[in-house]
C-alpha angles and dihedrals in degrees: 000000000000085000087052099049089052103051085050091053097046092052094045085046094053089046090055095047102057092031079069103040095053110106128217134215121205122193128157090208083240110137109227124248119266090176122097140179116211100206120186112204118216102161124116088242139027125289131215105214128211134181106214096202101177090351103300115110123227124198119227106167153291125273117204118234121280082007132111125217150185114234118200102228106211126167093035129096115229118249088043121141105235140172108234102215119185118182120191109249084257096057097237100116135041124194125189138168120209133225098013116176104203112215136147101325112357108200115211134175123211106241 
């Protein structure tokens, strides 16, 4: 029985062992952006940006008042044509720039 018991130890205790030492690679098969937008904040609060490539908005991210940031630009193919909408943290102004053909570093001022 002790026999028994030891084997069965051992074996639990090696399965164990290389359970733990196996490592696992996770991808999504999603390239990453190389597409950015540089956007330069003057208004007097923060602002949340989106890119509305055919009509359906994408956040990128929020820029904190007086400040200037680069935004990742993901879900969207370069060379588009897109809008550029910021909207104050508030929600009483909207800014947006038209016909925007996203490429490399793409440079906006708010407002």
């Amino acid at each position: 029985m002790r026999s028994l018991f030891a084997v069965l130890s051992l074996v639990v205790a090696v399965g164990l062992t290389s359970a733990c030492s196996r490592q696992v690679e996770v991808e999504t098969g999603v390239p990453q952006s190389t597409m950015t937008l540089s956007v330069s904040n003057n208004a007097n609060q923060a602002v949340n940006v989106y890119v509305v490539s055919g009509g359906t908005p994408i956040f990128v991210g929020q820029v904190s008042p007086g400040r200037t940031q680069e935004l990742a630009v993901s879900g969207v193919s370069e060379g588009s044509l897109v809008t550029l909408r910021a909207t104050t943290t508030d929600g009483t102004r909207t800014y947006t720039k038209d016909n925007v053909q996203l490429a490399g570093t793409t440079s906006w001022q708010v407002p």
